[in-house]
Residue frames as qw, qx, qy, qz and C-alpha x, y, z in Angstrom:
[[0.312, 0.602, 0.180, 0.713, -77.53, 116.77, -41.88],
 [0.452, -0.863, -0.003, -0.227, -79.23, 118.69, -38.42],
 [0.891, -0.313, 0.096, 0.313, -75.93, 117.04, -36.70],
 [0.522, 0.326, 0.057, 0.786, -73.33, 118.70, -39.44],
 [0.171, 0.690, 0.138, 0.690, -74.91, 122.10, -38.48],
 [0.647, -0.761, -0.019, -0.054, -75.19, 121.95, -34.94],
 [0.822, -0.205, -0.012, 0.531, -71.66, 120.59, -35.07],
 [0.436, 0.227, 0.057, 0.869, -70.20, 123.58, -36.92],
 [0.328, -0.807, -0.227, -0.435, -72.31, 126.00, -34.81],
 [0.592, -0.760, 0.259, 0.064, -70.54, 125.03, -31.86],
 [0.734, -0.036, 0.125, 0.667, -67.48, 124.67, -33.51],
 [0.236, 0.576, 0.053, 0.781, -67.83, 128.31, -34.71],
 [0.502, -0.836, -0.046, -0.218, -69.15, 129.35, -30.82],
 [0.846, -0.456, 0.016, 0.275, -66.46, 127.73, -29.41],
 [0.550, 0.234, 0.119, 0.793, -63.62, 129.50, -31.64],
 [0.031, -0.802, -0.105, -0.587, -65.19, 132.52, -30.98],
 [0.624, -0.739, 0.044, -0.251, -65.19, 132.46, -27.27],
 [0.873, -0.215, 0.016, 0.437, -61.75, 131.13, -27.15],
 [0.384, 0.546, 0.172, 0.724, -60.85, 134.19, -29.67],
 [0.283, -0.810, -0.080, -0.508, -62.60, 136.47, -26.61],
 [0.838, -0.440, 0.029, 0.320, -60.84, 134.75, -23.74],
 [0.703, -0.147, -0.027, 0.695, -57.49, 135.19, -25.31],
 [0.195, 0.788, 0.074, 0.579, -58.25, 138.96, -26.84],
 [0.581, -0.742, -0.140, -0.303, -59.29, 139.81, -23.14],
 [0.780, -0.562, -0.027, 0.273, -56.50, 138.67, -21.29],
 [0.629, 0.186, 0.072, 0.752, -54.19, 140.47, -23.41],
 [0.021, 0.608, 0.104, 0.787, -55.61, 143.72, -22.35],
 [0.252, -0.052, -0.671, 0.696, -55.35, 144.94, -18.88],
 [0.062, -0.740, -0.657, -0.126, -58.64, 145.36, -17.20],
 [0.176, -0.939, -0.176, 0.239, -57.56, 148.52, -15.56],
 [0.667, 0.358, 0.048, 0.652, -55.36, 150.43, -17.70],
 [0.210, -0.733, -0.067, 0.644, -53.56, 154.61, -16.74],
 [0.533, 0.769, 0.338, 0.100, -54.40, 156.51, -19.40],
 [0.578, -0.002, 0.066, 0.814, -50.78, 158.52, -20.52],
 [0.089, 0.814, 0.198, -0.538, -50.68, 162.29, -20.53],
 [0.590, 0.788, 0.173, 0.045, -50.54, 163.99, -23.38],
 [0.337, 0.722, -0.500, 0.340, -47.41, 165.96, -22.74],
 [0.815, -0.102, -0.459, 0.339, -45.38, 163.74, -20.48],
 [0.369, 0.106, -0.346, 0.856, -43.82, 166.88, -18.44],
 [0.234, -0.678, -0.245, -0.652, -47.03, 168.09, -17.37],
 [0.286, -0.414, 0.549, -0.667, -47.65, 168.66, -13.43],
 [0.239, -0.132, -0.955, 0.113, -48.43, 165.16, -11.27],
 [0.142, 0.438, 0.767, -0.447, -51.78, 166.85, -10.16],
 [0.820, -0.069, 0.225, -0.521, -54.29, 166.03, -11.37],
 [0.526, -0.367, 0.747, 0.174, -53.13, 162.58, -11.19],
 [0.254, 0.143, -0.670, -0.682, -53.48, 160.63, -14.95],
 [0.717, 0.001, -0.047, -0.695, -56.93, 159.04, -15.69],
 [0.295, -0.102, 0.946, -0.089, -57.77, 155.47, -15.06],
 [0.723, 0.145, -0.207, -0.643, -60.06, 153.72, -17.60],
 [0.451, 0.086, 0.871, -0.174, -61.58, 150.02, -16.53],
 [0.372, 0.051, -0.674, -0.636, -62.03, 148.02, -19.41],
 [0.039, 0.386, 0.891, -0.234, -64.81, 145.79, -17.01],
 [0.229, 0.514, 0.457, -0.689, -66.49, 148.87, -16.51],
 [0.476, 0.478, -0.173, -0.718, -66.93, 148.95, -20.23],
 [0.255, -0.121, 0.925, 0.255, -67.10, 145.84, -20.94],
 [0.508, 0.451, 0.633, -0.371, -70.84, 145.69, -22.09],
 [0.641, 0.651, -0.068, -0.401, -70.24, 147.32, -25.67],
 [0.928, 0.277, 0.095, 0.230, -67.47, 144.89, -26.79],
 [0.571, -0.319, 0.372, 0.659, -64.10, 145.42, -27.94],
 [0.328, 0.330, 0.528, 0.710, -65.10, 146.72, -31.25],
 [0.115, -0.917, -0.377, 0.058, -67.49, 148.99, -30.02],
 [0.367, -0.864, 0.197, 0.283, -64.31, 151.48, -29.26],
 [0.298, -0.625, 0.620, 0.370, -61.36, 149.67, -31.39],
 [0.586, 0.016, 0.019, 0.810, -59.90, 150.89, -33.70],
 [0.141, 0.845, 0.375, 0.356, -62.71, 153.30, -34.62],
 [0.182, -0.942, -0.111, -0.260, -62.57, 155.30, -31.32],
 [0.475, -0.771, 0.417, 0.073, -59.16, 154.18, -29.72],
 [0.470, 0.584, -0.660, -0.045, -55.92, 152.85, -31.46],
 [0.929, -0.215, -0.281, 0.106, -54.83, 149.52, -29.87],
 [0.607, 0.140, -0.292, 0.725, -52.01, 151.55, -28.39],
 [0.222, -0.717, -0.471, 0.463, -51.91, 153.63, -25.34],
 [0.367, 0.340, 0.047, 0.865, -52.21, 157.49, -26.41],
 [0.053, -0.386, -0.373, 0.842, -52.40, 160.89, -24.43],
 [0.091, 0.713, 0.610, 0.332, -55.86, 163.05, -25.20],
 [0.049, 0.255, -0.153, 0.954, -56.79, 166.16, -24.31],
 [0.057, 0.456, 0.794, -0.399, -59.90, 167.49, -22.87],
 [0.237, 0.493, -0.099, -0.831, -60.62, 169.64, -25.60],
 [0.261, 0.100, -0.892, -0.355, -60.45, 166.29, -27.93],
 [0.092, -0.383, -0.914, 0.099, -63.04, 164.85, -25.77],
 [0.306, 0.604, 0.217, -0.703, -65.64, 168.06, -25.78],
 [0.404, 0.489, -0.277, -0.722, -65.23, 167.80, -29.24],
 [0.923, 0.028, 0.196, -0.329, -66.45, 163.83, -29.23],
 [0.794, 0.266, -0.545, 0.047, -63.38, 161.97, -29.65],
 [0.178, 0.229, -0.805, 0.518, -61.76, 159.56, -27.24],
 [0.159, -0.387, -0.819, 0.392, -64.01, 159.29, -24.28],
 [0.318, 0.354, 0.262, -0.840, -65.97, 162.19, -25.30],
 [0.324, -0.113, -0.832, -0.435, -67.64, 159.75, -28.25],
 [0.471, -0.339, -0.800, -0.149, -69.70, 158.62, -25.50],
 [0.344, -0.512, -0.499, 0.609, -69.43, 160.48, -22.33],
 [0.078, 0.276, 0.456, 0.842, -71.42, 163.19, -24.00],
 [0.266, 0.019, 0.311, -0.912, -74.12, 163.81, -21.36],
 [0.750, 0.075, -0.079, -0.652, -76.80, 161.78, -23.30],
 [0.710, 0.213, -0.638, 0.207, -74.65, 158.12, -23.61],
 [0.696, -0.189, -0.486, 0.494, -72.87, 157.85, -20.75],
 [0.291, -0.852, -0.119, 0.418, -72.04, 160.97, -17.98],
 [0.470, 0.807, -0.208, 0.290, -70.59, 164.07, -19.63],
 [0.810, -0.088, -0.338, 0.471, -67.47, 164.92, -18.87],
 [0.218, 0.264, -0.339, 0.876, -67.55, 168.46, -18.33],
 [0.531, -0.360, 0.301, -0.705, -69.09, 169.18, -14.51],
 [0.928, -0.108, -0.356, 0.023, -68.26, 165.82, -13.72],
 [0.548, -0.757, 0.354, 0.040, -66.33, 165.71, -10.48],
 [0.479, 0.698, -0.521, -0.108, -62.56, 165.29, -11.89],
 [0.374, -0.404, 0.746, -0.375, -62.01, 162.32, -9.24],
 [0.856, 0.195, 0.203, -0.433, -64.12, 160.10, -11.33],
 [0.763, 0.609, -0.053, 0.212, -61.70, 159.49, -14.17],
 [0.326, 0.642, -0.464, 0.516, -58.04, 161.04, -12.34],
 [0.878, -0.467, -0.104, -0.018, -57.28, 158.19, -9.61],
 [0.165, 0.700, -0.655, 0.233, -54.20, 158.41, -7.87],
 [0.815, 0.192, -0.434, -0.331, -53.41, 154.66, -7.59],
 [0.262, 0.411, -0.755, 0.440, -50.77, 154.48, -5.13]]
C-alpha cells in the first residue's frame, strides 16, 4: 500500500514539473513590454520585464489576476494606482516605482 502512494506522489511530482518545464518555455524570459499608445515618442525607450527576475513568486502569483496572458500597454498612472507592476512595486514589496531611476525598467535593447 506505502508503494501505491509513493508511486502516485511521484507520478503527480513528475506531471507537475513537466507541466512547469513546458509552461516556462513558452514564455520568453525577457519579454518588451508594448506602449500603450503605439505612436508615442521612442524615448523613453519601452520597458523590459525579466520573467527570471521574477521568477520566485510563480506564474500564478501575477497570471491572470495581475497580468492577462497577452502582452498589453499600461500606463504609469495604472501602476501608482496598484495595478500592473504597481501591485507590487509599491515601495513596501518590491522598489516603488515612482523616484526610481527610469533606466531600471526602460532598456534600450539594441
Amino acid at each position: 500500500m506505502r508503494t501505491v502512494a509513493w508511486s502516485r506522489r511521484g507520478a503527480v511530482a513528475l506531471v507537475t514539473l513537466a507541466s512547469s518545464i513546458a509552461v516556462g518555455a513558452a514564455f520568453p524570459a525577457v519579454l518588451r513590454i508594448p506602449r500603450r499608445d503605439p505612436h508615442a515618442a521612442a524615448f523613453p525607450p519601452s520597458a523590459l520585464f525579466s520573467h527570471r527576475t521574477h521568477e520566485s513568486f510563480g506564474c500564478y502569483a501575477c497570471h491572470p489576476s495581475t497580468f492577462p496572458q497577452a502582452l498589453a500597454g499600461f500606463s504609469h498612472e495604472e501602476m501608482r494606482a496598484g495595478k500592473f507592476c504597481g501591485r507590487c512595486h509599491d515601495g513596501r514589496t518590491a522598489f516603488a516605482i515612482p523616484g526610481a531611476s527610469c533606466a531600471r525598467c526602460h532598456v534600450d535593447a539594441h
